[in-house]
C-alpha positions in Angstrom: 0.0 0.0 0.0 1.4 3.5 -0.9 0.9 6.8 -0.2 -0.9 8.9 -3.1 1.7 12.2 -3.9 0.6 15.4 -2.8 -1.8 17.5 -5.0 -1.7 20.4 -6.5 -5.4 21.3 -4.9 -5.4 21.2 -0.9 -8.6 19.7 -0.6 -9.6 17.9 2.9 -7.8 14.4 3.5 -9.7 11.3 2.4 -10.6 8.6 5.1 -9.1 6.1 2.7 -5.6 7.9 2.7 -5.6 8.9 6.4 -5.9 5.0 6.8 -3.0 4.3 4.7 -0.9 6.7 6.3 -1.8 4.9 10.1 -0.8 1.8 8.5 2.4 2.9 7.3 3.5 4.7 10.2 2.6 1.4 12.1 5.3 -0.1 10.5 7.6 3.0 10.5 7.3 2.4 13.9 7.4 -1.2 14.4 10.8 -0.6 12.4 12.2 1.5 14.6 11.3 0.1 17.9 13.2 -3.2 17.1 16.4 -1.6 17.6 15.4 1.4 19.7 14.2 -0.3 23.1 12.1 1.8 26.0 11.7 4.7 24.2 7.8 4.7 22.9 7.4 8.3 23.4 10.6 9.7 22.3 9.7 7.3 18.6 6.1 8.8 18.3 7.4 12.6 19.4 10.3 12.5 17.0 7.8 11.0 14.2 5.5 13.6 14.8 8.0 16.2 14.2 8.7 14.9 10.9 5.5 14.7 9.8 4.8 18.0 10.5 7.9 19.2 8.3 9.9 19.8 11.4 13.3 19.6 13.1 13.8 17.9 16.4 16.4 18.8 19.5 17.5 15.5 21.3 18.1 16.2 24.6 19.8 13.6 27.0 23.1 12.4 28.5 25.3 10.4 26.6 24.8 6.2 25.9 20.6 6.7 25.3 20.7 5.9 21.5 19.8 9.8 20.3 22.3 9.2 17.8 21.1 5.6 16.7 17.7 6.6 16.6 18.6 9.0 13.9 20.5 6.6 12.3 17.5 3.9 12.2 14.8 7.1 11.2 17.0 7.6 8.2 16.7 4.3 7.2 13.1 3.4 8.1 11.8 6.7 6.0 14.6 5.5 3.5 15.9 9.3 3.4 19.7 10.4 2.0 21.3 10.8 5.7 24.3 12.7 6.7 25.7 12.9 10.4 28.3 16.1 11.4 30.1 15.5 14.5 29.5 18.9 16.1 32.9 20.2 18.1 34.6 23.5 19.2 36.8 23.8 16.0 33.9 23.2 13.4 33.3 26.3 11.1 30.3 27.2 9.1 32.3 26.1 6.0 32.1 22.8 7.1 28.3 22.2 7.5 27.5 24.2 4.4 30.3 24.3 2.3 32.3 26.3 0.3 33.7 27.9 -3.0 37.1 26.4 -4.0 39.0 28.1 -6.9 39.3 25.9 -9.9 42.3 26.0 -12.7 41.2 24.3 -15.9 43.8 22.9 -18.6 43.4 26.2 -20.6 44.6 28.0 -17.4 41.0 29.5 -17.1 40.2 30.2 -13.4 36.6 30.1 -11.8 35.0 29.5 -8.2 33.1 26.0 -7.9 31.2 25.6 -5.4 31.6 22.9 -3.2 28.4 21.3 -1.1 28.5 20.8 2.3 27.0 17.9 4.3 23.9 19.7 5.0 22.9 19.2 1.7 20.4 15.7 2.5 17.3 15.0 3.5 18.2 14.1 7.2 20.6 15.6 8.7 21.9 14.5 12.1 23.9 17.1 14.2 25.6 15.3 16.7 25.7 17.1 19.7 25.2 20.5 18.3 25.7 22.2 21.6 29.1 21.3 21.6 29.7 23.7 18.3 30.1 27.7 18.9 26.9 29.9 18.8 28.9 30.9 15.1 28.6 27.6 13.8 25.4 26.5 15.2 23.9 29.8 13.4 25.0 28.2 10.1 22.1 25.7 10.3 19.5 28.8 10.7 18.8 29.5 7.1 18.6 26.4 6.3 16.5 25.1 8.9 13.7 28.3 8.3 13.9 28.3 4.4 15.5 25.3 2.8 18.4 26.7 1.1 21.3 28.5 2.1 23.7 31.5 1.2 26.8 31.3 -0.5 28.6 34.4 -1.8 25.6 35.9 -2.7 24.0 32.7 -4.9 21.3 30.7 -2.9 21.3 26.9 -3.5 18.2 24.8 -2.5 18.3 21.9 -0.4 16.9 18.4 -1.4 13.1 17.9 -0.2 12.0 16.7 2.4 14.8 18.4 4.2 15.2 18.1 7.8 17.9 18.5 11.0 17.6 16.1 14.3 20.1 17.8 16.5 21.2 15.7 19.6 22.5 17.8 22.3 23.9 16.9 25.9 22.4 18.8 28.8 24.3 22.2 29.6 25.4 21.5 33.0 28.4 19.2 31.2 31.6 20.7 30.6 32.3 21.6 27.0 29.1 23.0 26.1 27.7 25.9 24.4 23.8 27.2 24.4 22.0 27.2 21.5 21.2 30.9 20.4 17.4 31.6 21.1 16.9 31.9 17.2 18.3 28.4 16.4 15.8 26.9 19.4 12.7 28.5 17.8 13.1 26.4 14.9 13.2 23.2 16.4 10.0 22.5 16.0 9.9 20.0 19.5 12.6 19.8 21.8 12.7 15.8 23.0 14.0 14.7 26.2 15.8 11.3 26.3 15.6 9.9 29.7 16.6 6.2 30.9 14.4 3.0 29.6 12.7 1.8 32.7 14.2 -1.9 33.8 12.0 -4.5 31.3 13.4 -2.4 28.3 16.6 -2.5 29.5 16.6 -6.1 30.2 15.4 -6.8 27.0 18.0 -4.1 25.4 20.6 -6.4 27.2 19.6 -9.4 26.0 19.2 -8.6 22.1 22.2 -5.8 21.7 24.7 -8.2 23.3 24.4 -11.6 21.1 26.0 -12.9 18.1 23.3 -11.0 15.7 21.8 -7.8 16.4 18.5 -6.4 14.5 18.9 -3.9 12.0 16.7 -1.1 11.0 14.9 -1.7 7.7 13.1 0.6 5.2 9.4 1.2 5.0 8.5 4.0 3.6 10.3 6.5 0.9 11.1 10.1 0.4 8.3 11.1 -1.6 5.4 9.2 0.7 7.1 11.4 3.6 6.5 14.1 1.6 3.2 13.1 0.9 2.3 12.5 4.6 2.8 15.7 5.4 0.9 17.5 2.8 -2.2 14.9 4.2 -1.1 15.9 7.4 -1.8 19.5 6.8 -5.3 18.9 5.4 -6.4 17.2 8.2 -9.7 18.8 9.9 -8.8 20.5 13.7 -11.9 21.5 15.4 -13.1 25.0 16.9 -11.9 23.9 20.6 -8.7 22.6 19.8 -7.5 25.4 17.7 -8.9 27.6 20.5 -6.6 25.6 23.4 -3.6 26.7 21.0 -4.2 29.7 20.7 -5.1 30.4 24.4 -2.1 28.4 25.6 0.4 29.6 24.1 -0.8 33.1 24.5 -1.5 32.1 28.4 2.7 31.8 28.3 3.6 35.6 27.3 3.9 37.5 31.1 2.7 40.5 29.0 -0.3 39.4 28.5 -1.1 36.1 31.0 -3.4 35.7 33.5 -1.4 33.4 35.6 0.4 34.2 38.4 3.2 32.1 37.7 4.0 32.8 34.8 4.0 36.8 35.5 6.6 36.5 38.0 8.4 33.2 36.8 8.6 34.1 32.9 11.3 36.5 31.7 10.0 35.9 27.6 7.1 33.6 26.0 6.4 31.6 23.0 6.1 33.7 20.4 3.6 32.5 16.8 6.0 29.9 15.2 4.9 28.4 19.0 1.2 27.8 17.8 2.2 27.0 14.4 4.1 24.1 15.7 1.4 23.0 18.5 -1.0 23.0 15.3 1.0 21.1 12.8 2.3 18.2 16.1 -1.4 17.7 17.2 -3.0 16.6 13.8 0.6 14.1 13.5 -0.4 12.7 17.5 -3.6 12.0 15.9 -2.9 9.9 13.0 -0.2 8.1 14.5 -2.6 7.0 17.5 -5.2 6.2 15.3 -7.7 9.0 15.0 -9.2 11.4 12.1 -9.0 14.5 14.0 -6.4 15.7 17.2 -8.6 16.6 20.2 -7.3 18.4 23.5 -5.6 15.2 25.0 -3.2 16.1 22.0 -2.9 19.5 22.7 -1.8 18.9 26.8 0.6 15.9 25.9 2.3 18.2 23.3 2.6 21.2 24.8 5.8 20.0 26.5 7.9 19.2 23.8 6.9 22.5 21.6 7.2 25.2 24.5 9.9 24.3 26.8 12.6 25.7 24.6 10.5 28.9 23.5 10.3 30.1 26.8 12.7 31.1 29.1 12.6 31.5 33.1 14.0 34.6 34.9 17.0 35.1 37.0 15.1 35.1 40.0 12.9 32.5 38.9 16.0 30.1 38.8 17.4 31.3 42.0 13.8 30.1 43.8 13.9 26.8 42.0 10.8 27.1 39.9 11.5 24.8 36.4 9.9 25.1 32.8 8.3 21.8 33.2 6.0 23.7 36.1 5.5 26.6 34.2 4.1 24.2 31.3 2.1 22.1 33.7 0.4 25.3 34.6 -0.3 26.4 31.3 -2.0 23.0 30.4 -4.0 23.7 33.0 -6.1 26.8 31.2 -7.2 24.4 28.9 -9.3 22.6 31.1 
């Protein structure tokens, strides 16, 4: 069973393609959970994120298969992967790439211009937060607009295009935070925690014999591409777009009515906050199953897209309040 190709007309989805997408990303998932153990939710958040179009920020300490789980998405979607080891001493050059001048046999001279790894469809940056704020701003153009800048002549990036960043947490020596700009565009940020102890058992058992399973491919560039143009013309209801709109408004201390986040809250989510929430909800939806997202979608979400578009004040920090709090709160409007 395929996935029809996008149209040129955005119509409403068709039951019978919504149902061939659920099957697909059964086995998208199946796929990946074979070699990915105890990590459910990090799978359907990070799948989400893609069908929505979006980049993901894996965040978790070191030996929690951020990086494999990239590796086995790549091959599951069956998208052209590259990985860049992100460390102090990377330049922009090296994620984008560069002109190189060029002598031919007639001793003619002329730039060429040389691409960069960041020309894929998948692009894992590996631990990005251990890269300068310089470099890590390399990825910005690409990330917002698909192309990038090169003496003055833009060159587009293969479709679907899209960056999973895995970062370490800050506290860890070495580290540089991303620039406020950068985190906006990451559509989720994902924390990877540990896999509670039947996982890990069964993670033992299977990573440490004489054959180990391998990730295989499902599902091709185009039918991703094709999922997420059904994923946009899937129906949200009054109420849910509503919740959105109120939530993420309900986390700007300019204009909230809570408490907390008035005195907690230094800056809020800003638009690209709700665009996100709206895009993630309809992708929860059809991966669980159901035609439409409802507000169960918009709470369990609302993690993932706003902890890294807002940003606690200095005093905030000092009395030990957290983001997660100031995110429970604000599911809490919504009833």
């Amino acid at each position: 069973m395929t996935i029809s190709p996008p149209s040129d007309t955005a119509g409403p989805a068709s039951i019978a393609a919504i149902e061939a997408l659920e099957a697909r990303l059964a086995e998208a998932r199946a796929g990946i959970g074979r070699v990915i153990f105890g990590q459910d939710r990090v799978i359907d958040e990070t799948l989400i994120t893609l069908l929505a179009g979006g980049h993901a920020l894996l965040i978790g300490l070191p030996g929690l298969a951020k990086t494999r789980l990239v590796q086995s998405l790549g091959t599951v979607l069956g998208l052209a992967d590259k990985r860049v080891q992100f460390t102090p001493d990377l330049m922009p050059a090296d994620i984008l790439g560069s002109e190189v001048l060029e002598e031919s046999p007639t001793g003619a001279r002329a730039f060429r211009f040389i691409k960069g790894p960041v020309f894929c469809q998948l692009l894992m940056a590996d631990e990005i937060n251990r890269a300068s704020p310089r470099t890590q701003s390399a990825l910005l153009q690409a990330m917002q607009e698909r192309r990038v800048s090169i003496a003055g002549v833009s060159h587009h990036l293969p479709a679907p295009f899209h960056v999973l960043a895995t970062q370490n947490p800050l506290e860890q020596e070495g580290t540089y935070p991303l620039p406020e700009a950068q985190l906006d565009r990451f559509l989720m940020q994902i924390d990877v925690g540990y896999p509670d102890a039947p996982a890990e058992r069964r993670m033992l058992i299977e990573t440490t014999g004489a054959a180990e399973a391998q990730a295989e491919t499902v599902m091709t560039a185009a039918e991703l591409l094709a999922a997420q143009d059904l994923v946009r013309r899937i129906p949200v209801g009054d109420g849910v777009v509503d919740a959105i709109l109120a939530l993420v408004r309900a986390g700007r201390p300019e204009s909230s009515e809570l408490a907390l986040v008035k005195r907690a809250v230094a800056w809020g989510p800003g638009p690209r906050a709700a665009q996100a929430l709206m895009l993630a909800v309809r992708g929860r939806a059809l991966i669980q199953g159901r035609l439409s997202p409802s507000l169960d979608d918009v709470a369990a979400l609302a993690p993932p897209v706003l902890r890294h578009r807002m940003a606690l004040g200095f005093a905030a920090r000092a009395d030990g309040v957290t983001m997660d709090a100031v995110v429970t709160a604000l599911i809490g409007t919504i009833g």
